[in-house]
C-alpha positions as CSV (number, residue, x, y, z in Angstrom):
1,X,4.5,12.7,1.0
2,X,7.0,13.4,3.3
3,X,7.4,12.2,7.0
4,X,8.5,14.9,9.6
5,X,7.9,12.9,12.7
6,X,6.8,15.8,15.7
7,X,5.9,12.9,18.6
8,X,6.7,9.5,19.2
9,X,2.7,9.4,19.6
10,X,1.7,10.7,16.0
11,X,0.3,8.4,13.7
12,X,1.6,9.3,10.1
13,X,1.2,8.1,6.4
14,X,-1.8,8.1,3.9
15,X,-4.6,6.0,5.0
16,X,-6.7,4.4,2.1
17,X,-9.8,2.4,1.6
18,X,-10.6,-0.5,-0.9
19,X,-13.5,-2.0,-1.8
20,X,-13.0,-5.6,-2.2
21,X,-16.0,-7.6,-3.4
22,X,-19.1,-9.1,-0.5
23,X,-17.6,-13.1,-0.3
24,X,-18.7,-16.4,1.0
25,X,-15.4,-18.1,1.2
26,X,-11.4,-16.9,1.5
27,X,-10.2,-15.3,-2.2
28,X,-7.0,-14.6,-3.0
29,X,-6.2,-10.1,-4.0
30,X,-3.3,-8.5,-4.8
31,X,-2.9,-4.5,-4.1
32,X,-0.3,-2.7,-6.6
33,X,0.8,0.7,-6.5
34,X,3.2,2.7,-7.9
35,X,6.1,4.7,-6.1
36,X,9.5,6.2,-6.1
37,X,11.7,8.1,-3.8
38,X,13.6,11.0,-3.7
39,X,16.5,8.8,-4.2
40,X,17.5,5.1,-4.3
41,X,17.3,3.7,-1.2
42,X,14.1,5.7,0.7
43,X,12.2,3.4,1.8
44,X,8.1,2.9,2.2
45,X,5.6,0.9,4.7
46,X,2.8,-0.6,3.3
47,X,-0.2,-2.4,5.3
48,X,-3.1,-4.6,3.5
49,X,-5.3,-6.2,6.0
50,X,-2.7,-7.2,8.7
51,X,0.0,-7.5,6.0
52,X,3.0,-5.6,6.6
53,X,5.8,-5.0,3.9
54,X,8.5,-2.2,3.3
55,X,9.8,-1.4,0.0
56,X,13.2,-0.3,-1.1
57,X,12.5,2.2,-2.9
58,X,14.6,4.2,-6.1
59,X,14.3,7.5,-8.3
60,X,12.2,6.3,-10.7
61,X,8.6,5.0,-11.1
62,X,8.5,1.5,-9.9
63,X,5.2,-0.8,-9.4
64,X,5.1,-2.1,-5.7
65,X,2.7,-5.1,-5.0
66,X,1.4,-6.9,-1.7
67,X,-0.5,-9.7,-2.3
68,X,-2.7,-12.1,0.2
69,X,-5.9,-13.9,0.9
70,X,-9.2,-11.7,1.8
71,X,-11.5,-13.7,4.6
72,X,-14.6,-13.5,4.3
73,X,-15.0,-12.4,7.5
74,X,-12.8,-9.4,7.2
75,X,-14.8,-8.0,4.5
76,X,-15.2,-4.2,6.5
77,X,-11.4,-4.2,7.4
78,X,-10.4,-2.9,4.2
79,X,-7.7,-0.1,4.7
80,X,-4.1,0.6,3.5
81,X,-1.7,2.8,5.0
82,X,1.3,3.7,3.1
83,X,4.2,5.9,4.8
84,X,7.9,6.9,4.2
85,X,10.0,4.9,6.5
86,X,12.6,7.7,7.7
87,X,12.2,11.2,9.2
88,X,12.4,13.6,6.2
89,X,11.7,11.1,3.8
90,X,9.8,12.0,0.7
91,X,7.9,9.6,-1.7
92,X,5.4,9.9,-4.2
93,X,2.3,7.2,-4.9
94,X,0.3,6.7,-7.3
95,X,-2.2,4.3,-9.5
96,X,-3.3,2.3,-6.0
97,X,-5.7,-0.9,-7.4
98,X,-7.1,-3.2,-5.2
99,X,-8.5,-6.5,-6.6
100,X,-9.0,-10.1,-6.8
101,X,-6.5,-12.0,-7.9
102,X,-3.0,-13.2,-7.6
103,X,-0.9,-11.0,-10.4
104,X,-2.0,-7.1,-11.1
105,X,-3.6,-6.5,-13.9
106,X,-2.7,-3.2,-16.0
107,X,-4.1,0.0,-14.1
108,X,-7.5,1.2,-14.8
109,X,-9.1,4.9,-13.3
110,X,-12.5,4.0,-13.3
């Protein structure tokens, strides 16, 4: 993806959804993807829930996490956005896993 900011008023990035499981209480999740940039030092935004974090990015494949605490009233608040942080700014993503936990667990597609 790369950003080419037009507007101060456009919203940009890739918007995701997870599915985190129905709960009764507060659970601890971590969300893990993997990313590089076009070269060291691009960097990426990431939001979970109202978690904010930006990544330094390099050349090579790299696996980014964010991790947090899912309430349970939050449960339908469930997107992502990822972005490049600079105008002209190209990253690629990939393997995004949302799940219960505190540590990623190896990727699965299914």
């Amino acid at each position: 993806m790369t950003r080419a900011v037009a507007s101060a008023d456009m919203c940009w990035g890739m918007f995701g959804i997870g599915y985190p499981p129905e709960l009764d209480q507060p659970a601890p999740y971590v969300f893990s993807i993997y990313m590089r940039g076009e070269k060291d030092g691009d960097r990426a935004f990431v939001r979970v829930l109202d978690q904010d974090t930006t990544f330094n990015l390099t050349g090579e494949w790299r696996r980014y996490s964010v991790k947090g605490v899912f309430p349970p009233e939050r449960y339908r608040d469930r997107g992502v956005l990822i972005a490049p942080t600079g105008n002209g700014t190209t990253i690629w993503l990939d393997a995004m896993q949302l799940e219960v936990g505190s540590e990623p667990t190896e990727f699965t597609d299914d």
